[in-house]
N, C-alpha and C positions, 0 to 999 in steps of 0.2 A: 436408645440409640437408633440412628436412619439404619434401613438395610445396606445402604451402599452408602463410600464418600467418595464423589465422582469430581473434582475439581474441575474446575473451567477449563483450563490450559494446562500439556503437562507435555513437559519435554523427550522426546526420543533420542536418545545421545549412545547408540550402542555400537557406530560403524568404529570409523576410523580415527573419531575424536582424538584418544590419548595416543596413538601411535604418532599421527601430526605433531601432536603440543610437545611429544617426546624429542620430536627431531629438533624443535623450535628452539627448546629448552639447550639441547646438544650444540644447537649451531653456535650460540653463545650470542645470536642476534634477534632479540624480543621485538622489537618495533617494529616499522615498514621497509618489509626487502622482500625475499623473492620467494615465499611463502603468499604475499601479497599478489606478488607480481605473476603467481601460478593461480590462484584463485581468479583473479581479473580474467584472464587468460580461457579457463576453463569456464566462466560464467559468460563469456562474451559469443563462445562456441553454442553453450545450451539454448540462449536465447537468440544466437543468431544478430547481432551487432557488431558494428566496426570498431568502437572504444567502449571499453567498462571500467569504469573507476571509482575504488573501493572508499569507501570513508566512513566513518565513527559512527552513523547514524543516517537514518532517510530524509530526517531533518535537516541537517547538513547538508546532504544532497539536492533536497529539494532548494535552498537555499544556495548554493553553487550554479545550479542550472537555472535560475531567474536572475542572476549575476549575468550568467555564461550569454545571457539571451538579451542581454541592458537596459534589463527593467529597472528603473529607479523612479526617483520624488516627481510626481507627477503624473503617473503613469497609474492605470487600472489595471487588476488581473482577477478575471473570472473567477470563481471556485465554488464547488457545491454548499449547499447548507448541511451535507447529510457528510461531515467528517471530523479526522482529528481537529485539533487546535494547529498541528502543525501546518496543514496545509495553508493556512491563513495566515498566521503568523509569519511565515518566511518572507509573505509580500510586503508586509512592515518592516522587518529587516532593511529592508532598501528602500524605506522612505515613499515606500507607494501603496494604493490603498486597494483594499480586495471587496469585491463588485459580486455578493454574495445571492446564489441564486440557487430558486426554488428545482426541487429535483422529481423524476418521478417515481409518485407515489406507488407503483409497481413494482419494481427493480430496486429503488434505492439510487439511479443512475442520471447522471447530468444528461441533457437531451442534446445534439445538438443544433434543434429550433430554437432550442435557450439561449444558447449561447451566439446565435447569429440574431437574434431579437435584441438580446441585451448588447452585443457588441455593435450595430446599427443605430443603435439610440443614442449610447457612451462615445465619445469621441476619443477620450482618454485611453480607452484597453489597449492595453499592447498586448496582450497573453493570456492564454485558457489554461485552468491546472485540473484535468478530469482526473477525479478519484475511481479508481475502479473497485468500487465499492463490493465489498463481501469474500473478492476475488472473480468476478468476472468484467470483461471489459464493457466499457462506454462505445457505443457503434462509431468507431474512429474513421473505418472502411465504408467505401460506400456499397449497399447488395440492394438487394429487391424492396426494401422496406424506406428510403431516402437515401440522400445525401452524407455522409460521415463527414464526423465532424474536422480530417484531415482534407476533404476537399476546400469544407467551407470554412477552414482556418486559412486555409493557402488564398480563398477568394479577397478575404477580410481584411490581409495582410497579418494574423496573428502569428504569435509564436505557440506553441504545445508543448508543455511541461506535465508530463503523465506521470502521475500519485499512484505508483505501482506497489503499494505498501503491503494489498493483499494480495497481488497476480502472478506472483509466481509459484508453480509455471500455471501461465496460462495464456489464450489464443484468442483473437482478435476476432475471427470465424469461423464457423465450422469448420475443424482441420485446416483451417489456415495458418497466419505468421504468427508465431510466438510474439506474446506481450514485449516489449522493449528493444523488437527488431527494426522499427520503422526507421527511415534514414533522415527525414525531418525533424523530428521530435525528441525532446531529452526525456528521457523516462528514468523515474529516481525508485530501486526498490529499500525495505526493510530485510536487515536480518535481527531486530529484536527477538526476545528468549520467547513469546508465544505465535512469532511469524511461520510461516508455511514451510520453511527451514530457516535456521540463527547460527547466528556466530557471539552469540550472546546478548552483545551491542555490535551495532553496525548498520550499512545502506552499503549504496551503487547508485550511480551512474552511468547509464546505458545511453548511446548517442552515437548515430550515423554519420554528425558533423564535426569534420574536424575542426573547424574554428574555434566550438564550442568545446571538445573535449581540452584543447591545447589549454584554454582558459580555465576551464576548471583543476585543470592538471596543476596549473601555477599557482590557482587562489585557494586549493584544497591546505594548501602548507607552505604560510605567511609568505604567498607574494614572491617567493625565490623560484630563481631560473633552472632550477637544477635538482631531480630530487632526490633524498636522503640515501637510495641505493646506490645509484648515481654517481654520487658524490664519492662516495668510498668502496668501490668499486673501480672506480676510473684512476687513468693516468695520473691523470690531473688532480691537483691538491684538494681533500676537501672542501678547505678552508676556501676555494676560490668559485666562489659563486655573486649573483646579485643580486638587490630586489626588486622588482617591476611593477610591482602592486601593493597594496596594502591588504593583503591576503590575511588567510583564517588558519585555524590550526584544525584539521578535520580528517587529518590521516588515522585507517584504521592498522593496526598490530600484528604483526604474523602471530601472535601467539592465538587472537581472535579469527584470523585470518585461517590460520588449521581446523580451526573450528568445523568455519563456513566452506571448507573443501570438503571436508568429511561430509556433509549436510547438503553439499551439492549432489553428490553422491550417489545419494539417493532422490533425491526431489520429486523423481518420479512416481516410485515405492510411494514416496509419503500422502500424493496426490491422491493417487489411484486406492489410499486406506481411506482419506477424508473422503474422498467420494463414496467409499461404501458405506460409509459413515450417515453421508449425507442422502444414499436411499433408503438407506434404514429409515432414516426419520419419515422423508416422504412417505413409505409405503407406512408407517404406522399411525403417521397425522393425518391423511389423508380423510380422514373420515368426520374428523374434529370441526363441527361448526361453526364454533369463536372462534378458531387459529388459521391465517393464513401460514402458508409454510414460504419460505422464497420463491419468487420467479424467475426461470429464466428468460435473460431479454431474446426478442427474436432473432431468429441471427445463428443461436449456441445451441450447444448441447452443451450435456454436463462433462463432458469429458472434454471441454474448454473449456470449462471452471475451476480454480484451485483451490475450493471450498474453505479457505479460510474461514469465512463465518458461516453460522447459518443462524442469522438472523429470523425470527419469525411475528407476526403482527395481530395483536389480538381485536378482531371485530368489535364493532361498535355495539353496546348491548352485552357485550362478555365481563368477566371480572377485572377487577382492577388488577393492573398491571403490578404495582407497588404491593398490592398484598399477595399478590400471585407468588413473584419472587420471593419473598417471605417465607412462605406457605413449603414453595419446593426447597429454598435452603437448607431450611428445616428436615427436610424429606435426604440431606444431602448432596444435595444435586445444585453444583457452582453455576450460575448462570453470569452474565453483562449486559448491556447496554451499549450499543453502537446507533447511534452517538445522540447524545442532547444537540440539538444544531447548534450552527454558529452563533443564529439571529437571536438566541435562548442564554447564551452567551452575555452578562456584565459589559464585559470590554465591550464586543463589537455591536451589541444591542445598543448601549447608550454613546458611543465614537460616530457609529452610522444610523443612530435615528430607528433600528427597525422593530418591527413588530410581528409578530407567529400571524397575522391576519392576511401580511403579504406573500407567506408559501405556504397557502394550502392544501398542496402535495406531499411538503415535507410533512404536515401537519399530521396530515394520515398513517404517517409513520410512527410521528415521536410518541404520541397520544396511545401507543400499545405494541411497542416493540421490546422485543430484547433477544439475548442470543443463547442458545444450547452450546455446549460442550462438542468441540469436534477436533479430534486429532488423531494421528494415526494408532496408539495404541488403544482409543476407545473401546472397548468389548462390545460384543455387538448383545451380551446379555444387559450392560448399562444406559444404552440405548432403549432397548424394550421397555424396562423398568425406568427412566426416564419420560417413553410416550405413554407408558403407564399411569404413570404419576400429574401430567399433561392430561388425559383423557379423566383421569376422578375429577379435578380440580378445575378444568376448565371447558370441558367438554365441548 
């Protein structure tokens, strides 16, 4: 038997969780009402935005805000090669095609020389969807290093749909604005069960514009004028409402909803452990010849990153990746893969023609990446014996 079984992801559920779900249960109203409508509320304060709106998943959100923003058939939208299936996916939803591009092989991070090169060439882009890959952000802001890519979205005429899926909480600068505070941009988080805090299932809506929140607000829950609190709550009959759209069903739960209060909660706590987390490693790999460990982009510190991943890249000349993980499983120790790209990808390799030949930044990625273990209850003895196990094997 391994000395340790350190699983990849493991949940911290010790605040306030069951006293929430208690009252949930009490109120005698499971679904979306004002257990929702406190969560929205208090996430919109932490990150500093004008509307937040809760729904079922990031998917869904991300999916609402390419809506919100009128992207449809005809129309491009940027996206890294270096993420989920979702990010891509949602631009299909609406009948438009996604203009998949090479990322850098540093960071893990969409550039945005990328994306003003690719939106320069394409006539078609309506919209950029920057994943902020690992949890730290995409240079959105403009500082001493270029242009950000909220200047040169605003030049290009784009819209900014931010794949906030790892970034909470996390900062845009040094000590600067929290991730999802920007007033142009729709930024969609995650609260999935291995997110940097959950409500089980679930996302958000983060957004400065009210055109676009009121839009999302109608098409999150089939297109009606009025929503479910709302409605029986009010004077007025429930029963008296309209439909304005041909909307989704994408409303998240108070009972999930107490969750994500409880888990807000703390977000900080839980930050401030992956980050210790995440120097443990550094000061342990640091030595290691075959492994890069993650970089931070210029710009950050690590106390602007919400160490969601820690991603690390095995040199050229190192052991195979494929029997690497193997080797550690074995040892215990749950590792991942973020992400096979898109262009690696069935669908979108043979829909758009491409080939690993034409991102050879992602390349340098895919060809010896994978990810450690990192969450706030990690031990920092598991860690040790983790870069322990790291240093026999791959030295």
């Amino acid at each position: 038997m391994p000395a340790y079984n350190i699983p990849f992801a493991r949940v911290v559920c010790d605040g306030h969780e069951f006293k929430y779900i208690q009252e949930v249960l009490a109120s005698g109203w499971l679904t979306t009402a004002g257990q929702c409508r406190i969560f929205e509320e208090e996430f919109g304060r932490a990150v500093g935005t004008a509307h937040a709106l809760a729904v079922n998943s990031c998917t869904s959100a991300l999916h609402l805000a390419l809506e919100a923003a009128g992207v449809g058939p005809g129309d491009e939208v940027i996206v890294p090669a270096l993420t989920f299936t979702a990010t891509a996916e949602v631009v299909r939803y609406l009948g438009a095609d996604p203009v998949i591009a090479d990322v850098d092989s540093e960071t893990g991070l969409l550039k945005p020389e990328t994306v003003r090169d690719l939106a320069q060439s394409r006539p078609r882009v309506k919209a950029v969807m920057p994943v902020h890959y690992g949890g730290q952000s995409v240079r959105m802001l403009t500082d001493e290093t270029g242009p950000g890519l909220l200047e040169m979205a605003r030049e290009l005429g784009l819209s900014i749909i931010e794949d906030a899926a790892h970034a909470f909480p996390a900062r845009y600068q040094a000590g600067g604005p929290k991730v999802g505070s920007l007033a142009e941009t729709i930024c969609c988080f995650s609260f999935y069960a291995n997110k940097t805090i959950t409500s089980a299932e679930g996302g958000l809506l983060a957004t400065g514009t009210e055109a676009a929140a009121k839009r999302a607000r109608i098409m999150r829950m089939h297109g009606i004028d009025r929503e479910v609190w709302e409605r029986f709550t009010a004077k007025t009959p429930a029963w008296q409402y309209d439909v304005v759209a041909p909307g989704y069903k994408y409303n998240l739960s108070d009972v999930l909803a107490a969750i994500g209060r409880a888990q807000l909660e703390r977000a900080e706590e839980f930050r401030q452990e992956r980050e210790r987390c995440a120097r443990r490693y550094l000061a342990g790999l640091g030595t290691l010849k075959n492994l890069a460990p993650p970089r931070l982009r210029a710009g950050l510190t690590s106390a602007d990153h919400s160490w969601h991943l820690f991603p690390v890249v095995l040199r050229p000349g190192g052991p195979d990746r494929d029997q690497l993980i193997e080797d550690l499983t074995a040892r215990g120790i749950g590792l991942s893969v973020h992400y096979r790209p898109l262009y690696r990808m069935k669908y979108y390799a043979e829909r758009y023609r491409l080939s690993p030949a034409d991102f050879p930044e992602t390349e340098k990625i895919w060809a010896g990446t994978f990810s450690l273990p990192i969450y706030p209850s990690l031990k920092d003895e598991e860690i040790d014996y983790i870069c322990a196990a790291l240093a026999e094997l791959a030295g």
